[in-house]
Residue, then its C-alpha position, 0 to 999 in steps of 0.5 A: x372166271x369161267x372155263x368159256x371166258x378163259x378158253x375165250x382169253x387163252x384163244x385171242x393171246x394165242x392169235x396175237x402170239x402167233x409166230x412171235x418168237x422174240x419178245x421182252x417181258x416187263x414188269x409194271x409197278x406203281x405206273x400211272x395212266x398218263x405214264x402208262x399212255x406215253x410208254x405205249x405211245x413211244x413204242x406204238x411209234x417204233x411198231x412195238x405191240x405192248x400187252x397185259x397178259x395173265x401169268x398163267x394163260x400166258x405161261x401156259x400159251x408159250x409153253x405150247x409155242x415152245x417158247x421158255x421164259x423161265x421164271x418170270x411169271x410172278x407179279x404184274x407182266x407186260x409182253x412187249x413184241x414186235x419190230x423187224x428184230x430182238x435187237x430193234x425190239x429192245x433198243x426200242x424199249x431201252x431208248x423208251x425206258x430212258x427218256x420216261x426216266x429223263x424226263x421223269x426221274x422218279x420213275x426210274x422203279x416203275x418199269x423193270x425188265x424182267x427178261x427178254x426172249x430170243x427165238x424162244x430162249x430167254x435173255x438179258x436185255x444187253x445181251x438181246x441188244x447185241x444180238x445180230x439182226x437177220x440181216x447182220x448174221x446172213x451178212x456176216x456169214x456170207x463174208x465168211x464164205x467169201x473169204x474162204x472161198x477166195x482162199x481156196x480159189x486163190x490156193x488152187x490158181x497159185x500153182x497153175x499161176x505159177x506154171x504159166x509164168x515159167x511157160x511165158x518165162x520159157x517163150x519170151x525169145x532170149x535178147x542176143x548177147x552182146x556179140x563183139x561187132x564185126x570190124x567194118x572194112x577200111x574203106x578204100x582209099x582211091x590212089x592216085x590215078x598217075x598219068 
């Protein structure tokens, strides 16, 4: 291969890697065209992008991303991408590979995960599947503030809360005792009036 051809490769895997971070890398054997076509049809679907690389150009493109994917550079490589997530990304490709094997239970060798990348960093499959979405983690991270915070204010209230419940204590007016009542006098008895 010529030096302008790979150069012509290397540039147009590195404007469609621009700004991945998170992808699965798949292995291919033995996969038919009609096998081939419905894999990427399902993913297409999901808005998952799937490519064949060449390992060296892309070993040698997401090295200068920044992007580590170990060893897994060997045999035939497709880079699937896409989705809003790591998690959406490899639900998508887990759900895919289980319904070709469904239908298709002799195809349970043709599609072998060979590892996925998370912001990066490389990963199982199971363990991208339970990652966090974006949304999840800011979520996640907003309620642990909330509840610290909650915490804190409710610490600093208490003894201010519990200075105005004696100062309301203290202001009620105090109910009389019980005075012993007043013996009301006789009433006066009219004499009789003698004529």
């Amino acid at each position: 291969m010529s030096k302008s051809v790979k150069k012509m490769q290397m540039d147009a895997l590195t404007h469609s890697f621009a700004g991945v971070r998170d992808m699965v890398i798949l292995s291919p054997t033995k996969v038919n065209s009609a096998y081939d076509y419905n894999f990427r049809k399902v993913l297409r679907d999901k808005k998952v992008k799937v490519m064949m690389v060449k390992n060296t150009i892309a070993r040698k493109i997401l090295g200068e991303a920044g992007i580590s994917a170990g060893d897994v550079w060997n045999g035939t490589t497709l880079i699937a991408w896409g989705a809003d997530s790591i998690k959406d990304l490899s639900k998508a490709i887990d759900s895919t590979l289980k319904e070709i094997i469904k239908k298709n239970p002799k195809a349970i060798d043709t599609m072998k995960v060979k590892t996925a990348i998370a912001d990066g960093q490389p990963c199982t499959l199971e363990r991208a599947m339970t990652m966090p979405t974006r949304l999840e983690a800011i979520g996640e991270v907003l309620g642990m503030l909330l509840g610290v915070g909650s915490a804190i204010a409710g610490s600093l209230t208490a003894p201010f809360q519990a200075i105005a419940g004696a100062i309301a204590t203290l202001a009620e007016p105090k109910p009389e005792e019980d005075k012993p009542a007043e013996e009301a006098p006789a009433p006066a008895v009219d004499a009789p009036v003698a004529s």
